[in-house]
Every structure is written in C-alpha cells, then in structure tokens.
C-alpha positions as CSV (number, residue, x, y, z in Angstrom):
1,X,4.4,-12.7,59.2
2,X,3.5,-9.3,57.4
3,X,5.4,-8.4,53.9
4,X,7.3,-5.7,53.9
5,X,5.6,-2.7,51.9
6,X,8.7,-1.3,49.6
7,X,9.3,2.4,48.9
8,X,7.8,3.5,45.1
9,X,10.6,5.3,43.2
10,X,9.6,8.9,42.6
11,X,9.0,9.7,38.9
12,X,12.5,10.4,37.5
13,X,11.2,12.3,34.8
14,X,10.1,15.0,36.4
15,X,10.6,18.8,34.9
16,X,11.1,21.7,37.3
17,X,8.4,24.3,36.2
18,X,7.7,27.9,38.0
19,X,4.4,28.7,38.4
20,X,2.9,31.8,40.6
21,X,0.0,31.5,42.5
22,X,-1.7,34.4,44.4
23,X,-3.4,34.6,47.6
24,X,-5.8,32.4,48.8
25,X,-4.3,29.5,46.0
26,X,-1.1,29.4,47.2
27,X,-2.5,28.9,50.8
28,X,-4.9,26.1,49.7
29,X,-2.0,24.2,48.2
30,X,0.6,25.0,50.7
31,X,-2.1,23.8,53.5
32,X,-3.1,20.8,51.7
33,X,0.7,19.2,51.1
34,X,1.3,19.7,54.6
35,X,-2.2,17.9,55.8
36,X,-1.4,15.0,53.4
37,X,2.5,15.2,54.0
38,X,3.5,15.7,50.9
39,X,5.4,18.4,48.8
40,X,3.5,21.5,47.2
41,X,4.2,19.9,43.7
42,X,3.1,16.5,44.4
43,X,-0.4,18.3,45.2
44,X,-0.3,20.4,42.1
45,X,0.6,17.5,40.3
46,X,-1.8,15.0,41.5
47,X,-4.5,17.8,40.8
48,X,-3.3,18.6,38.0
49,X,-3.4,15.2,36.4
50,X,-7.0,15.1,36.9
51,X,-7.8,17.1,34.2
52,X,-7.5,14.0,32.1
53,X,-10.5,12.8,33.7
54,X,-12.6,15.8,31.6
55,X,-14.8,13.8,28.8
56,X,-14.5,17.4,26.8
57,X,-10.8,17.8,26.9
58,X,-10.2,13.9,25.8
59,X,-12.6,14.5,22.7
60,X,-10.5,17.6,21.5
61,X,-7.9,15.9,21.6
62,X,-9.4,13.0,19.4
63,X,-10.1,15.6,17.0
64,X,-6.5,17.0,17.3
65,X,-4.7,16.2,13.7
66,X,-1.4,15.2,16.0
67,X,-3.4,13.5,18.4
68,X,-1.1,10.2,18.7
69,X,2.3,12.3,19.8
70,X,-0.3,14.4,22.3
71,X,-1.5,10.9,23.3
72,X,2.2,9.8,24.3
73,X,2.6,12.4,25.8
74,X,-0.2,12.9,28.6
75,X,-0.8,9.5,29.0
76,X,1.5,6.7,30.7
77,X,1.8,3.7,28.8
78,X,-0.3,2.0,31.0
79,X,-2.8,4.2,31.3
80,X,-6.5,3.5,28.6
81,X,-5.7,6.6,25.7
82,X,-9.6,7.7,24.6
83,X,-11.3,5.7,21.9
C-alpha cells in the first residue's frame, strides 16, 4: 500500500513585490512557469534564491558589520549561514 504524499503549505510569509521586466525576460519567465506549472513568481523566486549559491556574495556578507541580522534574514533557519 502506497503513502499518501501530503500537500507542502505554501510559504505564508510571502511579500507582494512589483517588478518590470521587458521583452524577451518577461517571456522567458512567463514560458518557463507554464512548462513547469507553476506561477511567474514561484519561478522568479526559485531563481532568485539561487543567488545565495554565489561564493562572492556569501563573503561580502561575512565582511558586512551587520552581517548576523542580514544572516537571518536570507537564510531559513535550517539552511548552513557561511563560515
């Protein structure tokens, strides 16, 4: 007998932001969410979020003199912070 998979709640805190995007950008995005079947800002988001995986970015941060409140803020609680 297969377990049933349940439904993830969506992230509660999200914040409604406005961006623009022009052209070619806005296709790319609005293409991609409907090829994965999700929304526009799930894709921006998920794409977004990778920035955090840019070595340079996490070491100015480190060097940042209120680098524990930018810490909390970018990264989950269960997500590694940078050494």
């Amino acid at each position: 007998m297969k377990k049933m998979k349940f439904i993830k709640p969506r992230n509660k805190q999200a914040l409604r932001v406005y961006w623009k995007f022009y052209g070619r950008t806005h296709y790319i995005v609005k293409y991609y969410a409907e090829y994965t079947e999700h929304t526009e800002e799930e894709v921006v988001d998920e794409f977004l979020t990778n920035i955090l995986l840019d070595e340079n970015f996490l070491e100015w941060i480190k060097n940042k003199r209120y680098n524990k409140r930018i810490m909390n803020r970018i990264f989950n609680s269960g997500e590694t912070s940078i050494g």
